[in-house]
N, C-alpha and C positions, 0 to 999 in steps of 0.2 A: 615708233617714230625714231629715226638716226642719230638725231641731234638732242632728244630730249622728251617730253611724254607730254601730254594735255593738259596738265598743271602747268608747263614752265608755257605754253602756248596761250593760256589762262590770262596767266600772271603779266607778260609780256600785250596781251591785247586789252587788258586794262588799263594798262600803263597810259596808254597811247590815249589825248583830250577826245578823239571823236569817235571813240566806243561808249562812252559814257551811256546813249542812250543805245544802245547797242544788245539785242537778246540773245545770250549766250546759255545754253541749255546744255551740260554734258549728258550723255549715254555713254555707258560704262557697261561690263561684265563682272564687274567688282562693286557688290556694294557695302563693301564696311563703311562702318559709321564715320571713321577715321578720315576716307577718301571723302566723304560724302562732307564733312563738315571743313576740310581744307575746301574742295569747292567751292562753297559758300562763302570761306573766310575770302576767298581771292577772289569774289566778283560773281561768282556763277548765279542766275536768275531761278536756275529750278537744276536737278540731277534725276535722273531715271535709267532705269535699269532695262538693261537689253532684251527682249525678246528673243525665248528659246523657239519659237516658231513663228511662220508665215503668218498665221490668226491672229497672233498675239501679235506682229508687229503691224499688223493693219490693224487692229484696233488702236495700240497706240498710234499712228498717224490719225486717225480720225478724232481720238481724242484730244492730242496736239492740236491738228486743226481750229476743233471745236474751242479748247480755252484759248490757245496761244493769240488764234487769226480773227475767230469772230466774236469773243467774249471778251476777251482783256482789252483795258485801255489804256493804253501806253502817255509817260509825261509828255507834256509838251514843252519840249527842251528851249522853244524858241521863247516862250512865254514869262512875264517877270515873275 
């Protein structure tokens, strides 16, 4: 990125009232612990790790699918 890396994009999209309910997922090539737990400090929902082939990144879309789309239930931000 030109201007700065997916932390400061992170960090900045949190910031912001109407991300709050907002699902923010990084994929990365790097998974030290270190990236992985700034992640989380700044907002990130979940971190995963890139797929060295075709197979493996279709399974993980299928398994994103599976928890992200039709398993999780998201807050309901309108609700008291």
């Amino acid at each position: 990125m030109p201007n700065g890396d997916g932390f400061s994009v992170l960090e900045w999209l949190r910031s912001k009232k109407l991300s709050h309910g907002l699902l923010i997922i990084i994929l990365s090539r790097v998974d030290e612990i270190k990236n992985i737990n700034r992640a989380y400090a700044l907002g990130a929902n979940s971190f995963l790790t890139k797929p060295g082939d075709i197979e493996e990144l279709e399974q993980l879309i299928r398994s994103f699918k599976d928890y992200w789309l039709l398993r999780n239930v998201p807050p309901n931000l309108g609700a008291p």
